[in-house]
N, C-alpha and C positions, 0 to 999 in steps of 0.2 A: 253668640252664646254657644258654648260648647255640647256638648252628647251629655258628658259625665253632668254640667251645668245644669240642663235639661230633667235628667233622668232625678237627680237633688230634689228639684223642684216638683217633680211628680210621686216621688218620693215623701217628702213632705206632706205634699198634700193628701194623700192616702192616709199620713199618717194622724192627722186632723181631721177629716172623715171619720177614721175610727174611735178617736176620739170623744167625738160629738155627742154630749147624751140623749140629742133631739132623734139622733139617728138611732143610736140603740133603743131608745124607749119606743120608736115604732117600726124599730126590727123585730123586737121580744112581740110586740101585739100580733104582729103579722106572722111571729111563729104561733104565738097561742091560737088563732084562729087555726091552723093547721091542727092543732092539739085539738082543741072542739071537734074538729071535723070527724076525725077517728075515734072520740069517743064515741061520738054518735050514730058513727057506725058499730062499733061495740058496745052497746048500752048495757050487755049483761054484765060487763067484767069491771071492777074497779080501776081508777084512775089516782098514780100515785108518782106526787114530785120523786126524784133520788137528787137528795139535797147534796149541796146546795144551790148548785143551780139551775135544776127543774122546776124549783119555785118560780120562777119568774114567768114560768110556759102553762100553767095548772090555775084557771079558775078557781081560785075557793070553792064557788057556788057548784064547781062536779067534783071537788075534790073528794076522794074515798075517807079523809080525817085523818090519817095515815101519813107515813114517810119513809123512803127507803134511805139509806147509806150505804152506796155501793161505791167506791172508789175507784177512781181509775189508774190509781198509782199499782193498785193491785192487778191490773191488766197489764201493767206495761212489759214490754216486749227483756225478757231476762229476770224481770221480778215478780212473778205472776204467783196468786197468794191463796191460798182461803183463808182471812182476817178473822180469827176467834175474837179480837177486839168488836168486830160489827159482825156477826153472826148473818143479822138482818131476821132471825128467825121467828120474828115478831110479823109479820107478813104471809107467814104460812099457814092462820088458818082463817086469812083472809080468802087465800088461794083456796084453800079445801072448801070453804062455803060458795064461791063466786066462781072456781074449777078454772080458775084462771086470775090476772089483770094484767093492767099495761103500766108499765113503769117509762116517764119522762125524765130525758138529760138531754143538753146538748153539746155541741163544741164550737171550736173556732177554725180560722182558715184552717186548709191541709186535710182535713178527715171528713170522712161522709158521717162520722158517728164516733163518739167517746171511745175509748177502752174500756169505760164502766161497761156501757152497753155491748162491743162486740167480746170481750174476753172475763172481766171479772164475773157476769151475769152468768155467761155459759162456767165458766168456772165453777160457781158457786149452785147452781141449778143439777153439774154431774155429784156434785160432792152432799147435797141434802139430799137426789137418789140413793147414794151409795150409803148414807148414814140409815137412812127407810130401811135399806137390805139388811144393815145387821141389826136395826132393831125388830125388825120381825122377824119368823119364820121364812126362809128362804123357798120350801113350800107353796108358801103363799103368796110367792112375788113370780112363778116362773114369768118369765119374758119381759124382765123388768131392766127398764132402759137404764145405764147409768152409763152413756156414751156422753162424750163434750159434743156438743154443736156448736160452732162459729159459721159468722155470716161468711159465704162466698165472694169473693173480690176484695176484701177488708181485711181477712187472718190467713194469712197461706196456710196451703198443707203442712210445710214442714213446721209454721208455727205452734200448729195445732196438735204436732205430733208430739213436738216439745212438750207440752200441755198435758197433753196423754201421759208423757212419763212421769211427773211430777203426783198428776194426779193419782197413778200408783201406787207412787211413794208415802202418800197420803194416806191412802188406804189402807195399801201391806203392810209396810214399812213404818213410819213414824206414827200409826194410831191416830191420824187426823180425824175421822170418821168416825171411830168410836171413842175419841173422845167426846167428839160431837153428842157421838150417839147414849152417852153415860152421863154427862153433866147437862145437858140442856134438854129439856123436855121439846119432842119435836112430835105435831102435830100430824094425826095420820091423815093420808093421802092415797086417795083411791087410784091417782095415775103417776105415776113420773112427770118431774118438770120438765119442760122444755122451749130453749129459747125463737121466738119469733122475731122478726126484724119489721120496722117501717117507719120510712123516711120520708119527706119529700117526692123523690123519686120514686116513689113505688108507684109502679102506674095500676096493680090489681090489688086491691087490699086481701089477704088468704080467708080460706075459709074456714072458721074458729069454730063451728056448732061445734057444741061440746057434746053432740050425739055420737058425731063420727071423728071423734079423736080420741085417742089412744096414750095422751098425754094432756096434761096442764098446761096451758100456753101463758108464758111469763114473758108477752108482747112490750120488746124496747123498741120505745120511742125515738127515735132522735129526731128534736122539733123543729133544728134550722137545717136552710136549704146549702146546700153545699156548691160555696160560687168560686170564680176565679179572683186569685189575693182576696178572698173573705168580704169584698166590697162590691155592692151589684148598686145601678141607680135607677130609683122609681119614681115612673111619672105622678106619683102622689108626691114630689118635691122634697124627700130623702133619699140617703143613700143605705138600698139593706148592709147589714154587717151582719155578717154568720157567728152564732154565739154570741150573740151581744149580754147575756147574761151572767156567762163565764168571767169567774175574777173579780165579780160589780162594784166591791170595794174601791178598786181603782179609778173608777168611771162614773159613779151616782150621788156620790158629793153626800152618802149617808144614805140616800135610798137603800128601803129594802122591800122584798117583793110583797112581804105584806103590806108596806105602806102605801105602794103602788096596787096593787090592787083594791085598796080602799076609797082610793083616790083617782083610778085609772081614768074614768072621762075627762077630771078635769084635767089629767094632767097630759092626755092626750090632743084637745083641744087648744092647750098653749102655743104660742107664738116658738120658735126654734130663739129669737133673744132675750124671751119673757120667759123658759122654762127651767133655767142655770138658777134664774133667783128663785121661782117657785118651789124647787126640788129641795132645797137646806131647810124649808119652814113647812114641807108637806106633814108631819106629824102633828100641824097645829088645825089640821085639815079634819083629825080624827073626831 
């Protein structure tokens, strides 16, 4: 058998792995416990899917009832946005009562975290700053941040300079901001937003008292672990798949994460040949 023969084969089966919705459905749990984790080290600040596939990482039972729409098409690298279609600014006086929360997304092989989380977020966190400034008295804001922050190792400099310009133009130029700031009611806020990052990998969670900050911490989540080819294998008898949530359409034979959540023991408990038939009749579960 040849290399290229070989390499088919391994290929394949990677490709079946990822497949697998035995596998994904106790990849998503194994993220959610990571999700728990961090709540609970943050008990003050709300917990909030950014749909749609945060749902699958977010407990109902910590859920803050709440939902972001942050897109990542809006982060992406040449098309980077502030979407008046999703504002999101229904969240903000979440933030001013709770002086924070954490918003959950994940992704799939290739990234340590979405583009929702590293660039639309900070996008949209400098640009609800900058709407605050012209809705008040300037006065009243000296020292008021309306700088972008992206995560280091994930948005280069020069990406983020790009960003910078944009964000300007928003500003100065095209009235993004005040249009913001004239047709949608935006809830006052005692500090600037500002984005936090934590993954997996983080090996010290920051320190968020909201005594000794100086901003509102809008903590992105990213819930899966970020492995080599998206596929890692655990001696609990799956194989992880990074984002297993991402796209579920494709993969869950009709599951959705509410139905899985409703259902989650039993449907965790399944057999890997007994849970393809369970998953199309889980809604008779309710």
């Amino acid at each position: 058998m040849s290399s290229r023969d070989l390499a088919a084969i391994a290929l394949a089966e990677l490709r079946r792995e990822s497949q697998d919705i035995y596998n994904r459905i106790h990849s998503i749990a194994e993220d959610a416990e990571f999700v728990k984790q961090v709540h609970q080290h943050f008990r003050d600040l709300p917990l909030l899917p950014n749909m749609r596939c945060g749902a699958w990482y977010v407990d109902p039972d910590i859920n803050a009832s709440q939902h972001a729409y942050f897109k990542s098409t809006d982060g992406h690298t040449n098309n980077w946005s502030f979407n008046l279609r999703r504002p999101n600014l229904h969240i903000l006086p979440l933030i001013a009562q709770h002086r924070g929360l954490i918003l959950v997304d994940s992704t799939r092989a290739g990234k340590r975290m979405p583009d929702a989380l590293s660039k639309t977020i900070p996008i949209w966190c400098s640009v609800i700053n900058r709407a605050l400034l012209l809705k008040c008295r300037p006065s009243s804001f000296d020292g008021w941040d309306t700088a972008i922050y992206t995560p280091p190792g994930v948005v280069s400099v020069q990406e983020r300079h790009q960003i910078e310009k944009k964000l300007d133009e928003w500003g100065c130029r095209t009235g993004c901001t005040a249009t913001i700031a004239s047709f949608y009611e935006i809830p006052g806020l005692q500090r600037p937003l500002r984005p936090v990052w934590i993954t997996p990998a983080t090996s010290t969670y920051p320190d968020l008292s909201s005594d000794a900050l100086s901003f509102h911490p809008v903590v992105c989540l990213s819930a899966s672990k970020q492995v080599a080819d998206g596929l890692e294998r655990r001696t609990a008898g799956f194989t992880y798949i990074q984002g297993s949530g991402d796209d579920h359409e494709f993969f869950f034979q009709g599951l959705t994460p509410t139905v899985f959540w409703r259902n989650r023991d039993q449907i965790l408990k399944e057999t890997r040949s007994a849970l393809p038939d369970l998953v199309p009749h889980t809604e008779l579960l309710l």
